[in-house]
N, C-alpha and C positions, 0 to 999 in steps of 0.2 A: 361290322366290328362292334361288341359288345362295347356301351359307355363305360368308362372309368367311373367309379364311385364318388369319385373328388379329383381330377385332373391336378389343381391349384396344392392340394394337398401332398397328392403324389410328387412333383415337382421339387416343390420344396424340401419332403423328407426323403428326397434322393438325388438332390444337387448343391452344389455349394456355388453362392456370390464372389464370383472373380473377374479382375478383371480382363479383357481379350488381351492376350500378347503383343499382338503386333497392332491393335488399337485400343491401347491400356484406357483412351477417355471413358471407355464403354465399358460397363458391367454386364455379365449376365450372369443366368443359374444351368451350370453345365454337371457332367457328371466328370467321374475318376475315371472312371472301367466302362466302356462299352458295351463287352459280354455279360458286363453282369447289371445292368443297367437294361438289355434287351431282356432277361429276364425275367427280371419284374416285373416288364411292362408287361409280357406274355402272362405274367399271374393276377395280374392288375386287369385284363382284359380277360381273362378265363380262356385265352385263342393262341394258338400256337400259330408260327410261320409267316409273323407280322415283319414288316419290313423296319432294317434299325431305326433305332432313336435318332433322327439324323437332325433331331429341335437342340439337343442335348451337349452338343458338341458347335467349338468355332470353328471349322472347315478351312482348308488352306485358300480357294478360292472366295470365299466369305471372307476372310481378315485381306486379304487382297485389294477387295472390293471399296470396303471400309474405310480404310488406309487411302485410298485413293478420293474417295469421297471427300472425308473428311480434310487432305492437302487440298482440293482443291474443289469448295464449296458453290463457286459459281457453277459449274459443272449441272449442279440440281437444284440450286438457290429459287424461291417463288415457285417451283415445279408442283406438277402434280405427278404421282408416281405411281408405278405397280412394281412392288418386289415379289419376284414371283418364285415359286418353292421358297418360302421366306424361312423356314425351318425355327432355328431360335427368333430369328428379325433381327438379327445382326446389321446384316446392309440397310435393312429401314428405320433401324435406330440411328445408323451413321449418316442418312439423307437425311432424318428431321433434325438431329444436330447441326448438320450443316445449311439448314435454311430451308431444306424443302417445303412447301407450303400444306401438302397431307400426301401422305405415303400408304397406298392399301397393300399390304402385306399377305400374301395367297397363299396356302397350304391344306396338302388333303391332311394330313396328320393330325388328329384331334389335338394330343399334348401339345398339337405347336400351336395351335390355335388358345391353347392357354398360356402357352409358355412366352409368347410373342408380345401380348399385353401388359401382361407382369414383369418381364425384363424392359418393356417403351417404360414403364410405370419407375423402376428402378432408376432409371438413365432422365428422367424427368421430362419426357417427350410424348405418353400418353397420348394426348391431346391432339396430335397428330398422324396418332396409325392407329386402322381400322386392318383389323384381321378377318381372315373372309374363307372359307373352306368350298367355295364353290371353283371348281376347275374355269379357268380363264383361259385356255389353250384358243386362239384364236379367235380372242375379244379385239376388238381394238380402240378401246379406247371405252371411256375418257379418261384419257393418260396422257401425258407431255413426255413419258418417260419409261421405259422397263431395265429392271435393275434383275438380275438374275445370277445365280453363285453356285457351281457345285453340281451342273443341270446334263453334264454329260458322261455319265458313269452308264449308262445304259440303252444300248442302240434304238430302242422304240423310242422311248421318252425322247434324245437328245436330236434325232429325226425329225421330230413331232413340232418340240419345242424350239427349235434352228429354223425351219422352213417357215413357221409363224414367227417368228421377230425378226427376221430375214426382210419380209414381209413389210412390218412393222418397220424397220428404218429406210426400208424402199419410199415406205411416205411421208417418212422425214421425223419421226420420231425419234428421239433417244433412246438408242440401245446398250448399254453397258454389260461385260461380261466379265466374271471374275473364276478362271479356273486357272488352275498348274496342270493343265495339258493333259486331261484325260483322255480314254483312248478314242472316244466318239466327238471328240470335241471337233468343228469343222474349221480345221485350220486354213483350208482353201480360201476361205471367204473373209478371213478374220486376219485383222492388226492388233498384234498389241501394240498397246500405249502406252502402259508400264510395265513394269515386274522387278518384284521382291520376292526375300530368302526370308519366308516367314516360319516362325516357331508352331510344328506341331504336335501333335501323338505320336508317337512312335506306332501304338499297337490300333492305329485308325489309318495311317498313311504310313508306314514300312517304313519310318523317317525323321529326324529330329526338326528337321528345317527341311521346307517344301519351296521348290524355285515355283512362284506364282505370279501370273500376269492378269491384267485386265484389257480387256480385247473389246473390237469395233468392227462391226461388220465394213466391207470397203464396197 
């Protein structure tokens, strides 16, 4: 992938500061338009057939996540965290709110790896997430925690990344999952714990309001 000229740049003059719907504490820098927002990033990058802007947007399963965090802080309080496909850093904005003690925020997406510290930066949390573009698929640690949103839209990936944090709460770890029931999601293995009718895109989720839970491996 060709580098962006100015990531921080890009972001800025093609997203606007709002705050998340359904965890209005939290700010970020998201766009309007999808399709037209994956455009520019393809002109921005000189590279066509880049996977979306998925930094760029608050996810149904991400405000999910959030929302759940943030009600109930002991949950990640003193933790130390991996949010993993952290995309904006929505969930790891809403665990250092809530007490986490450092939150590493993982994504291959370049722009998220900018997009991630400038919205912690926004939200006054900094201080606490470290963004990281090296694939963790089957790290284990050191982490007290994995926080993950949005992770099963795709049979490889959601295989990949299920059987390693699977894994992962087999040894007692904290595993947290925030999705509205995608189609790879492994509901055999998973409880939700909660779920909410959160507000989204219509033209990203077919949908004004998205029924999303947060789920626990059993």
């Amino acid at each position: 992938m060709t580098p962006s000229r100015d990531p921080l740049a890009f972001i800025r003059s093609n997203t606007r500061l709002t705050p998340v719907p359904y965890a209005p504490e939290i700010r970020l820098h998201v766009a309007d338009e999808a399709t037209e927002l994956w455009q520019k990033t393809e002109e921005e990058l000189e590279e066509i057939g880049l996977p979306p802007p998925f930094w760029a947007f608050a996810w149904a399963g991400g405000q999910a996540l959030a929302r759940y965090i943030l009600d109930h802080p002991e949950t990640v309080a003193g933790k130390r965290l991996l949010d993993f496909a952290s995309g904006s850093g929505l969930v790891a904005i809403a665990a250092a709110k809530a007490g986490a003690a450092h939150v590493l925020a993982s994504d291959l997406d370049a722009f998220a790896l900018a997009a991630i510290p400038l919205n912690a930066a926004e939200n006054g949390v900094a201080d606490r997430i470290t963004a990281t573009g090296e694939n963790l698929i089957g790290c284990n640690g050191p982490f007290d925690g994995v926080l993950a949103a949005d992770i099963c839209y795709e049979r490889d990936l959601a295989g990949a990344v299920g059987g390693w944090l699977h894994g992962l709460h087999a040894m007692g770890t904290l595993v947290l999952i925030g999705d509205p029931g995608r189609s790879y999601l492994p509901r055999d293995r998973l409880d939700a714990i909660a779920t909410y009718e959160v507000p989204v895109t219509r033209s990203l989720e077919d949908a004004e309001i998205k029924q999303s839970s947060v789920w626990r491996f059993r």
